[in-house]
C-alpha positions in Angstrom: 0.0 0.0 0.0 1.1 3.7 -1.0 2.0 5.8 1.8 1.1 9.2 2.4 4.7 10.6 1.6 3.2 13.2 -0.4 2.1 16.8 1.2 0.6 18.1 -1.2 -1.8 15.4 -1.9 -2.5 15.0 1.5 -3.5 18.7 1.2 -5.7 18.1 -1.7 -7.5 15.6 -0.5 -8.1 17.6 2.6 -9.5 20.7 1.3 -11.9 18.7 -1.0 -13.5 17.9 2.4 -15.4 21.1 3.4 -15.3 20.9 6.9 -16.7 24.2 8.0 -17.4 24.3 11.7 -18.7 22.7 12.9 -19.0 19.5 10.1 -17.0 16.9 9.9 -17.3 17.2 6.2 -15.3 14.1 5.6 -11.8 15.4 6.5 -11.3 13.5 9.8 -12.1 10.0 7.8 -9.7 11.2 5.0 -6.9 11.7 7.7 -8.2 8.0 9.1 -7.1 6.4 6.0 -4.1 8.2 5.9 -2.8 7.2 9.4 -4.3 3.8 9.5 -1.4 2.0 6.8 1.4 3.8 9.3 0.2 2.1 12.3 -2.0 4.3 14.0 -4.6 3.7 16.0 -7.8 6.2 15.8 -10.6 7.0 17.2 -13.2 9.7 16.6 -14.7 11.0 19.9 -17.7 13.3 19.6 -19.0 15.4 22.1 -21.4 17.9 23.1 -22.3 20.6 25.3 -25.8 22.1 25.7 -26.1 25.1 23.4 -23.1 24.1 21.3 -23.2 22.0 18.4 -21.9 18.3 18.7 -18.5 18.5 17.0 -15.9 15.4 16.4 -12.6 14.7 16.7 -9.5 12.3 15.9 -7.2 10.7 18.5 -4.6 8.9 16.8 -1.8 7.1 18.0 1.5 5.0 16.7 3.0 3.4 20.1 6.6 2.9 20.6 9.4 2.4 23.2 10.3 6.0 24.6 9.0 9.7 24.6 5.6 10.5 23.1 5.5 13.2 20.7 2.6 14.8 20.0 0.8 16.7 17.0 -2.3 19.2 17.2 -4.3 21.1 14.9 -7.8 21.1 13.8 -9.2 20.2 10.3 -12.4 22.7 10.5 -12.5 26.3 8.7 -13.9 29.7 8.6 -16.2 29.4 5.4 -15.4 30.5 2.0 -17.6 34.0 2.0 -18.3 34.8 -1.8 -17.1 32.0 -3.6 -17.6 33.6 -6.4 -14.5 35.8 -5.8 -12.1 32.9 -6.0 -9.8 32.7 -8.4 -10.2 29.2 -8.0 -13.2 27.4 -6.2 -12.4 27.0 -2.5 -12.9 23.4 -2.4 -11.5 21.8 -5.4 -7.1 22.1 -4.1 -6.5 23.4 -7.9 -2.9 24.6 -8.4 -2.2 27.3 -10.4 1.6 28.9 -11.1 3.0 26.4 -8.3 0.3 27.1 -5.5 -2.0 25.0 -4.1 -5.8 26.9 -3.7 -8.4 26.4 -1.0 -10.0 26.7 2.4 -7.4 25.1 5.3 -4.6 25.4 2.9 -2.4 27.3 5.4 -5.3 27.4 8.3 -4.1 24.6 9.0 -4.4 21.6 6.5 -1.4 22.5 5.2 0.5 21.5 8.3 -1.2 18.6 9.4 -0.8 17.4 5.3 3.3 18.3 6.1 3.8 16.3 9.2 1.5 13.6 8.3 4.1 12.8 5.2 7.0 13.3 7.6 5.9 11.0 9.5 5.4 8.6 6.5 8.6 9.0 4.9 9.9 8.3 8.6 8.4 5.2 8.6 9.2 4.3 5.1 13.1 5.0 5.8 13.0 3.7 9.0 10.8 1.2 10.7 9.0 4.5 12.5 10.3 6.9 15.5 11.9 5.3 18.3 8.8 6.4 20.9 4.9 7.1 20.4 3.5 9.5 18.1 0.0 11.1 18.3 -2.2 13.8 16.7 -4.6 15.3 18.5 -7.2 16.7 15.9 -10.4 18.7 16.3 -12.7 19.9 14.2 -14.0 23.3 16.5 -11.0 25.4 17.0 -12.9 28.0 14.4 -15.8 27.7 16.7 -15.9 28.0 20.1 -13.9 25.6 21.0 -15.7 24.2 23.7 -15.8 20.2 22.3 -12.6 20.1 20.5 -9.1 20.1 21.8 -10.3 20.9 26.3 -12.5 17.9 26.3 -10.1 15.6 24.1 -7.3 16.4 26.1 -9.3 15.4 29.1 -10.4 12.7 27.3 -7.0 11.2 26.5 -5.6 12.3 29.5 -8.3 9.8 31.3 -7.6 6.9 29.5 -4.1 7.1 30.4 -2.2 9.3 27.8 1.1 11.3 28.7 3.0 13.3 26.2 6.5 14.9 26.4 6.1 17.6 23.9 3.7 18.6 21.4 3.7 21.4 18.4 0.8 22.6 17.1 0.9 23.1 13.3 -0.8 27.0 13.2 0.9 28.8 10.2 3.2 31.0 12.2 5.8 32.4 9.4 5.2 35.8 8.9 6.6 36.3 5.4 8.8 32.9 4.6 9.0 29.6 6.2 11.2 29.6 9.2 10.5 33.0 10.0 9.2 32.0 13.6 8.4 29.9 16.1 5.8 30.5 19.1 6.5 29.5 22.3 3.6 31.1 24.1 0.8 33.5 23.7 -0.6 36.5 25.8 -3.9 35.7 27.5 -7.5 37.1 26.2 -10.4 37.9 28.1 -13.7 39.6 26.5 -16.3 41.2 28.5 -18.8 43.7 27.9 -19.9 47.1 30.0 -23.8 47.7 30.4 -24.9 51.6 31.3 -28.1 52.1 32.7 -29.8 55.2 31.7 -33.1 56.5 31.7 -34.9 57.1 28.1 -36.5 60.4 27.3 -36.4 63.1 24.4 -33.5 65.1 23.4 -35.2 68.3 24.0 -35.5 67.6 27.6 -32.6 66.2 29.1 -33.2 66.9 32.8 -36.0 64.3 32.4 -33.9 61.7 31.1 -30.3 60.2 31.7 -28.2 59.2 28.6 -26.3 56.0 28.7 -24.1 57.0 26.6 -22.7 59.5 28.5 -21.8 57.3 31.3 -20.4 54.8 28.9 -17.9 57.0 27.0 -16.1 57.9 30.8 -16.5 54.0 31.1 -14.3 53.2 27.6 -11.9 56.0 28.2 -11.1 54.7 31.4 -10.2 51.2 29.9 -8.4 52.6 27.2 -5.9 55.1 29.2 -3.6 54.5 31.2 -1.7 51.9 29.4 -2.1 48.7 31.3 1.9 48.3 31.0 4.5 48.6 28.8 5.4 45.1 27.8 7.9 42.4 29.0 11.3 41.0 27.9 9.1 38.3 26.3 5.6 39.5 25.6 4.2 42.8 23.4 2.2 45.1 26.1 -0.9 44.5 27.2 -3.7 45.7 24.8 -7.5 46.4 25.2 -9.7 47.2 22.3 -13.3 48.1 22.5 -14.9 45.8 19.4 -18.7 47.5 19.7 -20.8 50.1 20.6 -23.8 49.8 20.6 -27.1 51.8 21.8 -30.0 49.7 19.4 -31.5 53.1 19.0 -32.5 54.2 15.3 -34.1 57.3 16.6 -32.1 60.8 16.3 -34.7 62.7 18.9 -34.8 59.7 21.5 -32.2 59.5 24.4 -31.7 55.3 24.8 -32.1 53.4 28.2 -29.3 51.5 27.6 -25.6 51.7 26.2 -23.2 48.9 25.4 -19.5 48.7 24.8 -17.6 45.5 23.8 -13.9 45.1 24.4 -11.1 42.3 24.4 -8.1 42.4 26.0 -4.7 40.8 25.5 -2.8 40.7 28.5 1.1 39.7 29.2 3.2 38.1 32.2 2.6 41.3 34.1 -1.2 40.1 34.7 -2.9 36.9 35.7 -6.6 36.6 34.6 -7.7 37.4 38.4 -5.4 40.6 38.5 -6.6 41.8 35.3 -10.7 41.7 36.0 -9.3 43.1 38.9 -7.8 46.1 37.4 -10.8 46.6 35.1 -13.3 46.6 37.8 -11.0 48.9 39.7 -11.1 50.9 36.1 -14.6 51.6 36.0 -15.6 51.7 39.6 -13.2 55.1 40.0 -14.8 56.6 36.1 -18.2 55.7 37.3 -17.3 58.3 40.1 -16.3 61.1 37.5 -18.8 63.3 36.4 -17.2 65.5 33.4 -20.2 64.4 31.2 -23.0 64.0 33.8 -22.6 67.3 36.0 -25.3 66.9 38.7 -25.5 63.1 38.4 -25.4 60.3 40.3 -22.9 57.8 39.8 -23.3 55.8 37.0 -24.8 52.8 37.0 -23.2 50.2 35.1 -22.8 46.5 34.8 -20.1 44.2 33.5 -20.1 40.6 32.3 -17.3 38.6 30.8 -18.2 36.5 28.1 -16.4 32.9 28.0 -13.9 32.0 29.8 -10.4 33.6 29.9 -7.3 32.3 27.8 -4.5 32.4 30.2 -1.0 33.5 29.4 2.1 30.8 29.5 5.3 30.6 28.1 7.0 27.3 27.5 10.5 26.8 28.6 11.8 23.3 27.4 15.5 23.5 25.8 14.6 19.7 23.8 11.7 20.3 22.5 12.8 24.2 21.3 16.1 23.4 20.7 15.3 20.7 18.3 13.2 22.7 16.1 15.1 25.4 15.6 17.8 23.2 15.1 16.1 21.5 12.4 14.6 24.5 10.7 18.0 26.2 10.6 19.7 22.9 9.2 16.7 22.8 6.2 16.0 26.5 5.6 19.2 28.3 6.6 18.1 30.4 9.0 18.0 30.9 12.5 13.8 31.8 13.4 12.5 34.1 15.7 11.0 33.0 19.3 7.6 34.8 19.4 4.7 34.9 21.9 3.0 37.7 19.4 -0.9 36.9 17.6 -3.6 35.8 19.2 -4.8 32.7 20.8 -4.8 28.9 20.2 -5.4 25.7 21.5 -1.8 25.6 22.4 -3.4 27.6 25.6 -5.0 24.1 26.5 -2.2 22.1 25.6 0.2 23.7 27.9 -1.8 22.4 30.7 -0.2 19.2 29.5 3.2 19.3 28.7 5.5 21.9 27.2 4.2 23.5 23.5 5.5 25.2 20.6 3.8 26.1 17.3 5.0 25.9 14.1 3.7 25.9 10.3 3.0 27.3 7.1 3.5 31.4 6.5 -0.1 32.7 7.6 -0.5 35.6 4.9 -3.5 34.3 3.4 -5.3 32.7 6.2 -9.3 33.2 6.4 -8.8 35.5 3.0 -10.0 34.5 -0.4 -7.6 32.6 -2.3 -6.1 31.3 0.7 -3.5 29.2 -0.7 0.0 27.8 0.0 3.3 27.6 -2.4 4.3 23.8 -3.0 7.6 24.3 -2.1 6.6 25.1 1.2 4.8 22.2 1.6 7.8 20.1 0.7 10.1 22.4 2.9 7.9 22.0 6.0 7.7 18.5 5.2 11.6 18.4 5.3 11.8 20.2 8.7 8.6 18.2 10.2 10.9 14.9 9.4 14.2 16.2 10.2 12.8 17.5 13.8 10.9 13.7 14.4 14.2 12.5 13.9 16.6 14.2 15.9 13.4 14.9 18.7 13.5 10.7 19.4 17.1 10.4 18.9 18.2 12.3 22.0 15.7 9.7 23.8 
């Protein structure tokens, strides 16, 4: 039986599986038959949560003598918007002047195509890696990733799974391959501020209290002072306000209610407590200040955070890092960056594990249209996915 030595193959057959979250859409049996004729074991856990959709997942494994390696990425993607605006349908993994087109190419197909033919050509050359390989595959990281990678990881865990290391096959490469490699991420937290007001008409305000009044102290108060200025390894902490929003369409009606949106992206300076903490802290002191409510009472305000928070980490592990940039630098030339910049992934759940690192395809055209990938990097990746397997088991 043929192996699945060949990336880009893998790839096509991949994106001709349109797995949008939260569907299947036939990419997890596709990888099945790919990982089945190199040993693996798999299995395809589904599960659900009230108010989510039921979403399933892969957990496959080759066993061996020694460390356990293992791989993680999801197979779902963000849909294709106006397909009509592809140069090439989104679904059909045409090439065209030595690029591969489609949804997942780089986000993140691609990667799990690459280091499932490293792993092939790995066991072709030699009998397989001395030690246990996994991947750890969900089809919700585009969604809310509530049943994907956190209850699989539990789920593994519980039936006795331990890993050493894992990398997590996100296209990190900013402009070429080798560019970077992450080895944590700043934590995220979204929440939302509430004013109360009292509605009325615009030619009277002493009869009514505008929301938005109230609310714009609120936002300036999250937005200045700077929460800090950054760490030797993480960018400063950032808060952005996503939405405002009154739902009043009249221009002579003063609203009840105002609504702000915001995200943060918090550093090492800050835990998750110590941030909400400083928030509430935040807005407790503005809803004192009166510059846009002279005569006012304090305003009256309510704040919720949405979800639950991403937590920051940073992974320290000289093998596992040491290794890949090793083997990128031995394939590509060049020495990549360490990086803790972007935004979130389900390295933040892994880490809870054992140590993480992420590392893939260049990211430029990731959720766009005509997100594709350059053959060559597929091959490349390939080469440094199968160079980092070996030297990873030989140091036992």
């Amino acid at each position: 039986m043929k192996l699945p030595t060949d990336p880009a193959a893998n790839l096509a057959t991949l994106i001709r599986c349109a797995s949008i979250t939260p569907a299947e859409g036939g990419a997890l049996a596709a990888l099945e038959g790919m990982l089945k004729p190199l040993g693996f074991s798999v299995e395809r856990p589904v599960f659900s949560e009230h108010g989510t959709p039921d979403i399933e997942n892969l957990y496959a494994r080759r066993s061996g003598n020694g460390p356990h390696l293992m791989f993680a990425g999801h197979t779902d993607v963000v849909p294709a918007g106006d397909e009509a605006s592809w140069t090439h349908p989104p679904f059909a993994a045409e090439i065209a002047k030595g690029e591969m087109y489609g949804r997942g190419a780089v986000d993140m197909k691609g990667g799990i195509a690459c280091f499932i033919a490293a792993v092939a050509r790995h066991v072709e050359n030699k009998g397989g890696p001395k030690g246990s390989v996994s991947l750890l595959i969900t089809g919700d990281e585009e969604g809310p990733a509530i049943n994907g990678t956190t209850k699989l990881l539990d789920w593994a865990a519980a039936r006795g799974e331990r890993w050493d290391a894992a990398i997590v096959g996100e296209p990190t490469n900013p402009d070429t391959l080798g560019d970077m490699i992450k080895i944590g991420r700043r934590g995220s937290m979204s929440g939302s501020v509430t004013v109360n007001g009292r509605q009325g008409h615009v030619a009277y305000p002493l009869l009514a209290d505008n929301p938005v009044r109230g609310l714009i102290s609120l936002v300036d108060a999250l937005l200045s002072p700077v929460f800090d200025k950054g760490t030797k390894d993480f960018q400063p902490t950032n808060l952005e306000v996503t939405s405002i929003d009154v739902g009043n369409p009249a221009t002579n009606v003063i609203p009840a209610k105002a609504t702000a949106t915001f995200n943060i992206r918090f550093n090492d300076t800050w835990t998750a407590e110590t941030v909400q903490a400083e928030i509430h802290n935040r807005l407790d002191q503005a809803a004192k200040r009166k510059k846009y409510r002279t005569g006012k009472t304090p305003v009256d305000y309510e704040l919720i955070w949405r979800d639950r928070p991403s937590h920051v980490f940073l992974t320290r592990d000289d093998k596992l890092i040491g290794t890949l940039r090793g083997s990128i630098k031995a394939t590509v030339g060049k020495e990549p960056a360490l990086s803790t910049s972007g935004g979130t992934s389900d390295a933040r759940f892994i880490k809870d594990y054992c140590p993480v690192v992420e590392f893939g395809l260049v990211g430029k055209t990731m959720h766009m249209v005509d997100e594709r990938v350059a053959l060559a990097d597929l091959e490349t990746l390939t080469q440094i996915y199968q160079r980092f397997i070996d030297d990873w088991f030989e140091q036992g």
